[in-house]
C-alpha positions in Angstrom: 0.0 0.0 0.0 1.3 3.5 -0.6 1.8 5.6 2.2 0.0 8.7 2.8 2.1 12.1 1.5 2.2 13.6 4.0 4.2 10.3 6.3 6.3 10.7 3.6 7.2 14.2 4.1 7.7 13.9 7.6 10.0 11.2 6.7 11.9 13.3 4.3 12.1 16.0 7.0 13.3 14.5 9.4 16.4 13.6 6.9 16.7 17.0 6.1 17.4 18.1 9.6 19.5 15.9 11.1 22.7 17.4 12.5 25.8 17.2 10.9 27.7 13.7 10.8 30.9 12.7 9.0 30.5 10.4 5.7 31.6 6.7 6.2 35.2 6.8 6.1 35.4 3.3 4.0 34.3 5.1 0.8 37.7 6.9 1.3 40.4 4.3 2.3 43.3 4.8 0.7 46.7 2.6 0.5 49.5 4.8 -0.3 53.7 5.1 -0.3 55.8 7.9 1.7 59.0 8.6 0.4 60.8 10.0 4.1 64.5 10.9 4.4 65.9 10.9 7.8 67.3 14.4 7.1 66.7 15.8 10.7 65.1 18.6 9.0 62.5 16.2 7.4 59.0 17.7 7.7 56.7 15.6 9.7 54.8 13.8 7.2 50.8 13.7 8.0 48.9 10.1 8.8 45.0 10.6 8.1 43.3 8.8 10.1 39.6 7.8 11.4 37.4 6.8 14.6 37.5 3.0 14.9 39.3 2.5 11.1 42.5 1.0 11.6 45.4 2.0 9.7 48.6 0.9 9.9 52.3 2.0 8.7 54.8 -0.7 7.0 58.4 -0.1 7.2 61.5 -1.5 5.2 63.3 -2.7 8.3 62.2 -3.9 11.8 61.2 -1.2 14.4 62.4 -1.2 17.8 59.4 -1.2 19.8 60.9 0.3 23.1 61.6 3.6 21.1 58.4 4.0 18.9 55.5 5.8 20.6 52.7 7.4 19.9 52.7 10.5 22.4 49.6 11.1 24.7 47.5 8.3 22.7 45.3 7.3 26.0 41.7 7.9 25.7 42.0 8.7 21.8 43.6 5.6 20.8 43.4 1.5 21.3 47.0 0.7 22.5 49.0 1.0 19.0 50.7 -2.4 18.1 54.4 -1.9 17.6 56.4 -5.0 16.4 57.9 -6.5 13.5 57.6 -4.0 10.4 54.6 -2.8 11.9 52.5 0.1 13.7 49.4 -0.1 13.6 46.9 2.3 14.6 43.2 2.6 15.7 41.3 5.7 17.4 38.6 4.8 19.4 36.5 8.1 18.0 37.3 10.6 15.2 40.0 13.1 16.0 38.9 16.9 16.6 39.8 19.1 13.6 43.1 20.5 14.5 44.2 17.7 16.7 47.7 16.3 15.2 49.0 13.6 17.4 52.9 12.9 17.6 53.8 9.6 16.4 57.7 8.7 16.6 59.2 5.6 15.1 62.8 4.6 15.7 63.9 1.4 13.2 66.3 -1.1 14.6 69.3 0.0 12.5 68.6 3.9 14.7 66.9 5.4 11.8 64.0 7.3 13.2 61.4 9.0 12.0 57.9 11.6 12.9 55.1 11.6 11.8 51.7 13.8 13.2 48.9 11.7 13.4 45.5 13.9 12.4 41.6 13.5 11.7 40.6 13.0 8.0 42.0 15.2 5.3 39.3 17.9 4.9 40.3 18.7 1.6 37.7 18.1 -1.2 38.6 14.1 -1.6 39.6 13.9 1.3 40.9 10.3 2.6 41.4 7.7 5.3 45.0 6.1 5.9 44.2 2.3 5.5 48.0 0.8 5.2 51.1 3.8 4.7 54.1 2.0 2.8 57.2 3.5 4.9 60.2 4.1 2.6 63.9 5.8 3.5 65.7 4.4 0.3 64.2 5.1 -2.8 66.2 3.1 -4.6 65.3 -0.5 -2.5 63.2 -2.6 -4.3 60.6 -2.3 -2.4 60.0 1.6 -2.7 60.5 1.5 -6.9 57.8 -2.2 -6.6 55.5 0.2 -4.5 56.1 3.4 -6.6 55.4 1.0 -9.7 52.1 -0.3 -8.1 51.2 3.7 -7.2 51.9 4.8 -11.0 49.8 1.9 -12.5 47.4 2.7 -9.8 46.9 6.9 -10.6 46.9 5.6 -14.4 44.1 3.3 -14.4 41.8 5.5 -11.9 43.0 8.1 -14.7 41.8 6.0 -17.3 38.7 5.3 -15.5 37.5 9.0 -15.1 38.3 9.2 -18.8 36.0 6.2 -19.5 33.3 7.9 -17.6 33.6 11.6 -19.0 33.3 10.1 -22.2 29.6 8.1 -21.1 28.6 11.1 -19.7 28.8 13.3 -22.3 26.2 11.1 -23.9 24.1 10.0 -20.8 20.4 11.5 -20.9 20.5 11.7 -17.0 23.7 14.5 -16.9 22.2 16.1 -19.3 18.4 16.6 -17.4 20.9 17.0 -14.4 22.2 19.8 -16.1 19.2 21.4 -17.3 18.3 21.3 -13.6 21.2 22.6 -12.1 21.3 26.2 -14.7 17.5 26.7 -13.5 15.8 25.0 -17.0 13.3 23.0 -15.1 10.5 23.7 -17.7 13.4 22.1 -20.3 13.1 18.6 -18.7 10.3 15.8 -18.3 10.1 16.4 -14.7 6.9 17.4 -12.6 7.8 18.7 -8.8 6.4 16.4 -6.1 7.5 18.4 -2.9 9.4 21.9 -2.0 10.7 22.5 1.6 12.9 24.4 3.3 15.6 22.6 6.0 16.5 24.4 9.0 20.2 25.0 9.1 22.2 27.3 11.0 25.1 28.5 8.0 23.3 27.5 4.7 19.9 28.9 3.6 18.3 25.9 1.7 15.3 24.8 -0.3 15.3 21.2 -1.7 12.8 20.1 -4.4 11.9 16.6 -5.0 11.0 16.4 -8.5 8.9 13.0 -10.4 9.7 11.6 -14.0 8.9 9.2 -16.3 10.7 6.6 -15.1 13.3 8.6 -13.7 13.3 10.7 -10.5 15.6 13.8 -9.8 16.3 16.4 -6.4 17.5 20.1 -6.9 19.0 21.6 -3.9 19.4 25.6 -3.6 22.3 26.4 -1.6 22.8 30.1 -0.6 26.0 30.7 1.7 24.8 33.0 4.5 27.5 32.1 7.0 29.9 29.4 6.6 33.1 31.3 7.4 34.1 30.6 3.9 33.9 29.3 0.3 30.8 26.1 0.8 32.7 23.4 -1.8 30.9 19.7 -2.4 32.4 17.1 -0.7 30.6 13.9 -2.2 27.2 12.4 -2.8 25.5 8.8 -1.8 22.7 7.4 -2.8 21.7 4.3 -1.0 19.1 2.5 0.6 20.2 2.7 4.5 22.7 5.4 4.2 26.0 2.6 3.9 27.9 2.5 0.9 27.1 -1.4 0.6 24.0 -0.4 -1.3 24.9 2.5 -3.1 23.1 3.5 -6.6 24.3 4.9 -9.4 22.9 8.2 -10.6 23.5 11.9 -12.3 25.1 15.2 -10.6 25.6 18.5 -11.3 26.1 21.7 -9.8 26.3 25.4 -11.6 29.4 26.6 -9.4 32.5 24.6 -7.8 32.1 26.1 -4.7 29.7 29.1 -2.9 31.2 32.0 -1.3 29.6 33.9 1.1 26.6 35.7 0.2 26.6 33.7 -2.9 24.1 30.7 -4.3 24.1 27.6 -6.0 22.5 24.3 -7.4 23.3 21.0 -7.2 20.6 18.5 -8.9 20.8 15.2 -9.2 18.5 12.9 -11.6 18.4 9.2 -11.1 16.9 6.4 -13.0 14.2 4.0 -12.2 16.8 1.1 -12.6 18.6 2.4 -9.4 15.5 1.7 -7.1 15.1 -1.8 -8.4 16.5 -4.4 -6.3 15.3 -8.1 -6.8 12.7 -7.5 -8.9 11.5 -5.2 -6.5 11.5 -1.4 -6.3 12.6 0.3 -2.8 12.9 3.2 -1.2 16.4 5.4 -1.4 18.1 8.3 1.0 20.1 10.8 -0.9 23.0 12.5 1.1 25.1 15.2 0.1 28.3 16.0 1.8 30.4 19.0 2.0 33.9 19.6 2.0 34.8 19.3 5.8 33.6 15.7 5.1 30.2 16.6 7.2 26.7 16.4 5.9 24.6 19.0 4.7 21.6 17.6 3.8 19.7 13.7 3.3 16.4 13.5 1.5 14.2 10.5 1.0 13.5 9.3 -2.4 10.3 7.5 -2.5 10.1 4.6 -4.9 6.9 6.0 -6.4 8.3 8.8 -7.6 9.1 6.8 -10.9 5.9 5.1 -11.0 4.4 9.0 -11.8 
């Protein structure tokens, strides 16, 4: 049976105003190699890490356990495992922006090195440290296998982004995505459903929900009135209990990179009836949209019947 609107609003609502929460850090788990000299005026190098992820640094040589700490780690980490090649990592809870934790690791051979230990990079793609390959000689075979490994990495993801500008040049979805997103709503096959306005404390917003044949699609109007700074798009997730196990594919596009303040912009997003099938079945959807401090802005619900209109 299909539930009343207006259970269906509150639902969506109540989406809409929840408080800000960090994405899941496993969309953003990244392997990576550090090239560090020894050079005692070595920068630190940074360790990204998140509440109950574990990451862990590998070394070339064995550590020596009785000089490798990690300083004042009680009550923000598990105790770190030190041993072999190894230190591995895991904070109970996400670190406070600004927190950067010393982490000092002495090999057995005396080479030793620091590293600051801080919360998730805040920059636009922003990641989680899963496993940080540890190199002093960049000539070893292991640091030129792991640099290999890395350049065949950045070219296949390169090749992959590639793959999918190309499809979405020609994909109907980016293109009623971008209709919506430069204010052409009366250009697209689309019939609003709901308008509303979530309450939020730096962003003025309004969020329409919008009904298709055989497609469904949600423009967000963002206007900056007092986020101590340029508002820049983190990510977006669309799944059906807000983990990235069940995520859906579907179309984005905003009219500006980022929003200053004072200033507004669009983000729409247009998704096809195909993403709300599952076995047969269609089901309901929760669209988040994150912003660039890795918190999120704003979740609406995206009833299955809105591609049944």
């Amino acid at each position: 049976m299909r539930a009343p609107l207006f259970i269906r609003c509150c639902i969506l609502l109540t989406l809409a105003t929840l408080p800000a929460q960090a994405r899941n850090p496993a969309d953003t788990l990244t392997i990576r190699t550090l090239q560090v000299s020894d050079h005692p005026r070595q920068e630190a190098q940074s360790i990204y890490v998140s509440g109950q992820v574990v990451t862990a640094l590998r070394f070339e040589k064995e550590i020596e356990p009785t000089k490798t700490k990690l300083l004042a780690w009680e009550g923000r980490f598990k105790a770190p495992l030190m041993g072999s090649q190894m230190v591995v990592l895991e904070p109970l809870r996400d670190l406070d922006t600004g927190e950067a934790i010393p982490l000092l690791v002495t090999l057995v051979d005396g080479t030793g090195f620091t590293f600051l230990v801080k919360p998730r990079s805040n920059e636009e793609w922003g990641w989680t440290d899963y496993q940080v390959n540890v190199f002093n000689d960049p000539n070893s075979y292991d640091a030129v296998l792991s640099s290999l490994h890395n350049a065949l990495k950045r070219e296949r993801k390169l090749s992959e982004e590639n793959q999918r500008f190309k499809q979405e040049e020609n994909s109907i979805d980016h293109a009623y995505a971008t209709l919506l997103a430069n204010g052409q709503v009366k250009q697209t096959p689309f019939h609003r459903e709901l308008f509303f306005r979530p309450k939020n404390e730096d962003m003025d917003m309004i969020v329409e929900v919008f009904s298709g044949p055989g497609k469904a699609a949600v423009l967000i109007h963002l206007t900056n009135t007092d986020y101590g700074g340029p508002w820049t798009f983190d990510g977006a997730y669309l799944t059906r209990d807000f983990t990235h196990h069940t995520a859906r594919p579907f179309a984005i596009r905003m009219n500006r990179p980022q929003i200053v303040p004072g200033q507004s912009g669009k983000l729409a997003v247009v998704v096809d009836k195909s993403a709300f099938e599952v076995e047969g079945q269609l089901v309901d959807l929760a669209l988040q949209i994150f912003r660039g401090d890795g918190q999120l802005q704003v979740a609406v619900a995206m009833d299955h019947t809105l591609v049944q209109k």
